[in-house]
N, C-alpha and C positions, 0 to 999 in steps of 0.2 A: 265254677258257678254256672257257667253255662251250660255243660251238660246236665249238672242237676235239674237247672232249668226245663231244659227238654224231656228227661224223663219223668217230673212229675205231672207234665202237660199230657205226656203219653199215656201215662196209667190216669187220668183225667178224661181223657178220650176213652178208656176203655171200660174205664164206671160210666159213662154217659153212654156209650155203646149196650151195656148189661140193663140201664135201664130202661135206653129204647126199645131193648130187645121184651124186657117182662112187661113194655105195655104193650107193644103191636105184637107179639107169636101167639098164638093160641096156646091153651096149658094145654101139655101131652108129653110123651116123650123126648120127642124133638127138640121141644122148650128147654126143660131140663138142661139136655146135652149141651145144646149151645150156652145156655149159663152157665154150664160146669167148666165149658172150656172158656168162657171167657176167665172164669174165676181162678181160672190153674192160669192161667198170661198173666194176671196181676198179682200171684203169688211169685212166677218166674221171675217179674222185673222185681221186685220189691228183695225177693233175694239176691238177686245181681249186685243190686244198690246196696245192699248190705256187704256183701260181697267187698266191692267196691271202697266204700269205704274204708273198712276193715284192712283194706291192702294199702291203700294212702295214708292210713294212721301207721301201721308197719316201719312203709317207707320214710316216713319223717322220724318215726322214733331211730331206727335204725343210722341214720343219718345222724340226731344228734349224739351218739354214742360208741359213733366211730365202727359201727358195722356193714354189713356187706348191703349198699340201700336194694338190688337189688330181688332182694328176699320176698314173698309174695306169699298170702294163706292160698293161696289158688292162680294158676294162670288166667290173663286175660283171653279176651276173645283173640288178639292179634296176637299170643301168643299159640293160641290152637291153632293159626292157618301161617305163623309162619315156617320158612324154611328149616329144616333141620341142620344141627352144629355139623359145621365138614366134620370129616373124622380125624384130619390131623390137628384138629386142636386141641392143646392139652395146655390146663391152669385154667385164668381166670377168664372169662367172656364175657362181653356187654354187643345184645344186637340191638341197634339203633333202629327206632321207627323211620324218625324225620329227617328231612333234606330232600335233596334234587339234584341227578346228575343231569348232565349237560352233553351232551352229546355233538362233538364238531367234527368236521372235516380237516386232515392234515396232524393226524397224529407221527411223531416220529418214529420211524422205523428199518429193522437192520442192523446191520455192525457198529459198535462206534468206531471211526474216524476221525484221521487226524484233522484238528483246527486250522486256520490258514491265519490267526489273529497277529500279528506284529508290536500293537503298543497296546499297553494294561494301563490302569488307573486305579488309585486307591480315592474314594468319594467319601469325605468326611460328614454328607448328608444321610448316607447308610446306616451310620449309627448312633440312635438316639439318645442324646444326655450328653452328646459333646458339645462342645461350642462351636460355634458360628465360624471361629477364627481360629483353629488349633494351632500349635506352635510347629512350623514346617523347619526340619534340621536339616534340608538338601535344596542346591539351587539350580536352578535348570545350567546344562551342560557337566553336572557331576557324573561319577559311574558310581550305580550300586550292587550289589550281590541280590540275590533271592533271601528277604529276611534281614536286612539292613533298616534299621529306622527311618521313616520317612515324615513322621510327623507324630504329637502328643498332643492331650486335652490341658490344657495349662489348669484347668481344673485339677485335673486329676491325673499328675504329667508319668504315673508311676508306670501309665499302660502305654507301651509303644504298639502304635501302626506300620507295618512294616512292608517293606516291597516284596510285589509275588514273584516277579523276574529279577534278575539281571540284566542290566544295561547301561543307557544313558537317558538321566531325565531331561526330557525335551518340554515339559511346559508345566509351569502350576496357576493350573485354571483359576480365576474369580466371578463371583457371582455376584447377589447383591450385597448393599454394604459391605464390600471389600472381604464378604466374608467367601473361606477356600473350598471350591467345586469338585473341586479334581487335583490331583498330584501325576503325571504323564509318565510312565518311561516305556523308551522304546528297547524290546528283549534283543540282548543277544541270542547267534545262533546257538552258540552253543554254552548253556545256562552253568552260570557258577554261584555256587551257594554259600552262605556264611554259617560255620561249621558252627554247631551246638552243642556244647554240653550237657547232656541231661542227666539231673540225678534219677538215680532208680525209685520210680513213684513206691516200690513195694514195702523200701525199707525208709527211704527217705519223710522229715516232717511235713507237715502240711503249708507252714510257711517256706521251707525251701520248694516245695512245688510250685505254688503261687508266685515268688519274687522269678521262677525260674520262666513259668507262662508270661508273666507280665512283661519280659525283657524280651522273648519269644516272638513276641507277635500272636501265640495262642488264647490269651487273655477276653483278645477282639473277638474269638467266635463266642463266646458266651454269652447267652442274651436272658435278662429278669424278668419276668412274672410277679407282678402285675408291670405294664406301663411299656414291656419290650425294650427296654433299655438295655445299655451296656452293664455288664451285671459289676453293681460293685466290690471291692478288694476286699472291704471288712465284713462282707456278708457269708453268712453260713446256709445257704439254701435249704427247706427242709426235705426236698425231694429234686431228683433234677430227670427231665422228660427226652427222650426221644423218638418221634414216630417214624415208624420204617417203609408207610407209604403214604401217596399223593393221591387225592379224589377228584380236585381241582381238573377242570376241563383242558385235556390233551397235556396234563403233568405228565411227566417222566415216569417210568418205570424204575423203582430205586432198585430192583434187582437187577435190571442190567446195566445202573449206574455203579453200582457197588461190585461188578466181576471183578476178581483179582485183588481186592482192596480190603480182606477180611483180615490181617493178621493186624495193620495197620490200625481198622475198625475196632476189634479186640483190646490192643493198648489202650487206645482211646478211653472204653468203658471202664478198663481198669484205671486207668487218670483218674476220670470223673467222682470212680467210687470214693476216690478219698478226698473231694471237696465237699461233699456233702455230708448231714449227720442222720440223711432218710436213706434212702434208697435211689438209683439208677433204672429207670423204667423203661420198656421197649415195648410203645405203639405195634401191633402185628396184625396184617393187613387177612380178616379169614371169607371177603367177598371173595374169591376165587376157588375154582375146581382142585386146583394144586396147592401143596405149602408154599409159602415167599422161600429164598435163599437161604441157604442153609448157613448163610454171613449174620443172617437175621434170628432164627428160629433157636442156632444151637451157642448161640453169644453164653457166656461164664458171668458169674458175678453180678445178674441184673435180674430184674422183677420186670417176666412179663405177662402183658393181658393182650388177650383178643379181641377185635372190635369188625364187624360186616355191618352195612351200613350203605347209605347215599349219601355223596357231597353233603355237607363236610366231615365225613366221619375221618378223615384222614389227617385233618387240622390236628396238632395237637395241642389245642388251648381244648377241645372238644373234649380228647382221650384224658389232660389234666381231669377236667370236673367229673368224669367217670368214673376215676381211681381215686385222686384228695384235690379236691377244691382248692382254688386260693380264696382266702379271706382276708381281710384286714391286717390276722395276726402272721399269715405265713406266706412265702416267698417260694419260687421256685424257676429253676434253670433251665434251660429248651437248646437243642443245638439240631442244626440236620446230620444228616447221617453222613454226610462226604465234610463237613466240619470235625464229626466224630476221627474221621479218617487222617483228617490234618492234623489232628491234634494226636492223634496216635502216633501219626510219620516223625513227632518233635524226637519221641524219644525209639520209636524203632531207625529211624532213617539219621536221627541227627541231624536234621535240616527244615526248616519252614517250605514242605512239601506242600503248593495251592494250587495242584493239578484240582479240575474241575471236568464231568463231562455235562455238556449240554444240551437238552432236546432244542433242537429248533424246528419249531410248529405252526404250524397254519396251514389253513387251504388259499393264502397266497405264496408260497414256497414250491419252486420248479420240482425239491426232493425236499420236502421233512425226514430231517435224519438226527442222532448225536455225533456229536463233536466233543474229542477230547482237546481240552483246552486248559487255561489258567483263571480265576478271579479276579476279574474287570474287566476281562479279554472287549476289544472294540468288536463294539456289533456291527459297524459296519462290514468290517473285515471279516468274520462271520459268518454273514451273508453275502458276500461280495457274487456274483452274479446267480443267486439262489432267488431272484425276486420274479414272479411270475409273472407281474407288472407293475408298473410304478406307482397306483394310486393306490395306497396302502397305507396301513397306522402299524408302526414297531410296540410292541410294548417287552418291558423286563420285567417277565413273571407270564404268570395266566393272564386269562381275560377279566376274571374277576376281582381278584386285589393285586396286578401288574402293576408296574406304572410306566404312562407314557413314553419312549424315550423317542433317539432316531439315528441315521446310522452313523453322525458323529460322534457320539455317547459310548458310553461305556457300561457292562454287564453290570448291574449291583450285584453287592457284596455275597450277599446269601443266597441271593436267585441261580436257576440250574433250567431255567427256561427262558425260549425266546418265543413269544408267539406272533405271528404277521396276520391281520386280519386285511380285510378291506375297511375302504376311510368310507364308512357310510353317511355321507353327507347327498343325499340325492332324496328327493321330497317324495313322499308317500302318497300315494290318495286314500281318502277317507283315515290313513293311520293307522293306530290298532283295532278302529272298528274293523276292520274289513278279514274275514275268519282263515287268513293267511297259513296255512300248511307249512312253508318254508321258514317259519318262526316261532324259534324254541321258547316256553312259556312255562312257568311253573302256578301259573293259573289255569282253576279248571273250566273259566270261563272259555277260554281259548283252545282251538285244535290242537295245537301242538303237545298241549298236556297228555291228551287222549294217547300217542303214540311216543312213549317212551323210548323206544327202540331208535328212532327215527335220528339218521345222522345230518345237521344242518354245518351248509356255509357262514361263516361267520360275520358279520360287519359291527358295525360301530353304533348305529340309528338306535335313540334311544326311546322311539318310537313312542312319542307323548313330549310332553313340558314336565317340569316343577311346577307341581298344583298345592290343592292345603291340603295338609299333613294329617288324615284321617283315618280313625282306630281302623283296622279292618281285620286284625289278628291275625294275617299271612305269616307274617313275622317268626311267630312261635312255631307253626307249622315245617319251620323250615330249621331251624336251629333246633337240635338237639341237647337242649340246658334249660335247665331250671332257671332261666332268666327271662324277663320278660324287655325285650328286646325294645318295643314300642316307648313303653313308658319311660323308659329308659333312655330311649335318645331325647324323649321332649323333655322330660329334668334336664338334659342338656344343656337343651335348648331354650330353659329359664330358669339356667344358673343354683339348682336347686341342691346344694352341696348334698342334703344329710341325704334325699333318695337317691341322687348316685349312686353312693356309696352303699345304702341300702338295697341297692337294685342289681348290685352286682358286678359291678364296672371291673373291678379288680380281676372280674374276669376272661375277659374278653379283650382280643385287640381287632385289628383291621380286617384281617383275611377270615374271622368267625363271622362278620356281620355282611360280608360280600356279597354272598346268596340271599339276603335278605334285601340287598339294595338291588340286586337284578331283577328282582320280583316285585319291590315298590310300587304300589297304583300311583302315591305322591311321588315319585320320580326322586325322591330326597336320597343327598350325597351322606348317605347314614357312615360310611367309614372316617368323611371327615371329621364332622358330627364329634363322632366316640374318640378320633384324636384330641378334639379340641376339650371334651370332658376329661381325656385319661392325663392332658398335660397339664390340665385343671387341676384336679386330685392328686397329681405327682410335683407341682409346684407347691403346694400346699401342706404337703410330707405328712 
């Protein structure tokens, strides 16, 4: 609506121009011309618009009819100036307009290297839709194997959580209301594992797969669409997702997370392909001069699409709505790519393999480097004299949907980074008035926009307050979906069930809307916001 807005004000100016031109020129030739050409601009816009439209009714038809939405009677303007398709991609493409990379100091870099971590933790807060209080089967001073049960959802006691090392468990944390934190074991040197039997996913039923992951400890990497939950038992997913890279500011490299771990990878996707009744997808990362890993590109048995792009074209709640939407009627599974790997290792390896490599990042880190490691590995240990100096914020994950921890804590479950910023708690003058170089802004009000290239130090300063919460349509600008992000957190925010749901909630979890809260004018905690809607709608079923 907006744009329409503006171009009919334009070709408005431009009748109001043709007539001030036929009362002040003299009649001659001159006259003429300039009439003629203003009358060829309003024939050009008024085709555009037509144009235009014509491509938006396309895309919706297209859309409801389950075709390729995008199909177009004509390229747009942003498609005349953008980049040309690298040339090794072959299949499907989507290049993305919107987003913002982020550019920081302390990317990791190098070989990976061995971890120096000692005690793991399995955090029952990691995965959402278990209880508060899941039923712990091990008490501190036992020994367990790598893959040994360590605890169940008394909910739903079918899926065991299992330990990533071997050792002895030395503590089971508590949080609030008596509810379990953590589960502690400190590793043996030298790791023993609890032998698996695994049927042959090729020939084997779909419920001997499932009772086999469920007892596995493989169960737990599977996470649902909508709501990010632990995916349930009796579900048939109709598609299930994996993207094979990261956009998120100073992520990892999944190609040089995944050397060596393709054949592992491989089983994996053959696994997956028989939980589902759609297809196995693979996100494929085509911003770059070269192809990603050939772990990635020459994968068997999977449906892949190409996607170039800025932050967050690497999300894959992003690459879902590109390929099939979730809606109301349909569900779908997301795993990373080193879970793909774990889950392979059940049946090439015969063992609960939760080798992990980790970037640890920041420009507060004496060496950002990876680190091969295990799943909960302590960050302290981690980092143990990697800190550049001590005023500093840990987080597990990126900067923009991490979460806090510190070097007591342990690595969450799914994460594959550490990032260390500095703890920006040091007062500003003037604030974001003042037209600050050194801060990265995805407003074009601000310098920092102007140079995209430009690599900053990171801190914490969230430079403003929580003010009132006003439309300003940044929102959309930055999120590459047909959602509208804004309206959509303040339904939230008055309880407004039926436009939730209409507005697209099913879509989106925490790390899609992250880039939108970095660039907030109202300073609003939009990821809490969308939890508090999505466990709204998912308590509600």
């Amino acid at each position: 609506m907006k744009k329409g807005f503006t171009r009919l004000h334009l070709i408005t100016s431009f009748l109001f121009l043709y007539q001030l031109a036929q009362a002040q020129s003299p009649s001659g030739s001159g006259s003429s011309n300039f009439t003629m050409l203003l009358l060829a601009i309003v024939i050009l816009i008024a085709f555009f618009i037509i144009i235009r439209v014509s491509d938006n009714l396309v895309r919706i038809q297209a859309g409801k009819s389950g075709d390729d939405a995008s199909l177009t009677p004509l390229p747009g303007v942003r498609d005349l100036f953008k980049k040309s398709v690298p040339t090794y991609v072959k299949g499907k493409y989507v290049a993305l307009n919107k987003g913002h990379n982020i550019l920081l100091e302390g990317s990791a870099k190098g070989p990976v290297v061995a971890g120096n971590a000692k005690t793991f933790a399995i955090q029952p807060p990691n995965f959402r839709g278990v209880s508060a209080i899941p039923k712990v089967e091990v008490e501190v001073g036992d020994t367990v194997k790598a893959g040994d049960h360590l605890l169940f959802d008394k909910k739903n006691p079918a899926i065991k959580y299992v330990s990533p090392v071997s050792g002895e468990v030395i503590a089971v944390n508590r949080g609030e209301r008596r509810s379990i934190a953590s589960v502690v074991v400190l590793a043996d040197k030298e790791q023993q594992y609890r032998k698996l039997d695994a049927p042959n996913p090729d020939t084997c039923s779909r419920e001997e797969l499932v009772n086999f992951l469920l007892d596995s400890g493989g169960w737990a990497l599977l996470r649902h669409r909508p709501f990010d939950v632990v995916a349930n038992t009796n579900d048939l997913p109709d598609n299930i997702f994996i993207s094979t890279f990261d956009t998120a500011p100073l992520a990892p490299d999944l190609n040089v997370v995944m050397e060596g771990r393709g054949a592992a990878f491989q089983r994996g996707l053959e696994v997956l392909g028989k939980l589902t009744k759609g297809k196995v997808w693979l996100g494929l990362d085509a911003n770059g001069e070269n192809p990603p890993s050939s772990i990635f590109t020459e994968a068997k048995g999977v449906a892949k699409c190409w996607f170039s792009g800025k932050h967050p074209a690497g999300n894959v709640g992003v690459q879902i709505h590109h390929i099939a939407p979730i809606t109301t009627k349909t569900t779908a599974w997301t795993l990373g790519v080193q879970d793909v790997a774990t889950l392979g290792a059940l049946f090439t390896e015969g063992r609960f393999n939760a080798e992990r490599v980790v970037a640890l990042t920041g420009a507060e880190l004496k060496q950002p480097k990876y680190v091969r490691t295990i799943i909960g590995a302590n960050i302290g240990e981690l980092l143990d004299g990697n800190f550049a100096n001590d005023h500093v914020r840990i987080i597990s994950g990126d900067v923009l949907s991490g979460s806090k921890t510190s070097s007591e804590s342990y690595l969450n479950y799914h994460d594959d980074q550490v990032t260390v910023v500095e703890e920006g708690d040091q007062l500003e003058m003037f604030g974001w008035l003042l037209p600050d170089l050194s801060t990265p802004s995805a407003s074009k009000a601000l310098p920092g926009h102007h140079f995209p290239d430009t690599v900053y130090k990171a801190n914490t300063n969230m430079h403003g307050e929580k003010r009132a919460f006003v439309v300003t349509g940044q929102y959309e600008e930055l999120l590459p979906m047909d959602i509208y992000p804004q309206h959509l957190m303040k339904a939230i925010l008055t309880n407004d069930y039926e436009k939730i749901e209409g507005l697209g909630i099913h879509e989106l979890i925490e790390e899609d809307v992250a880039l939108c809260e970095f660039a907030c004018t109202s300073k609003q905690p939009l990821q809490q916001i969308l939890r508090e809607g999505l466990d709204m709608v998912h308590e509600q079923g």
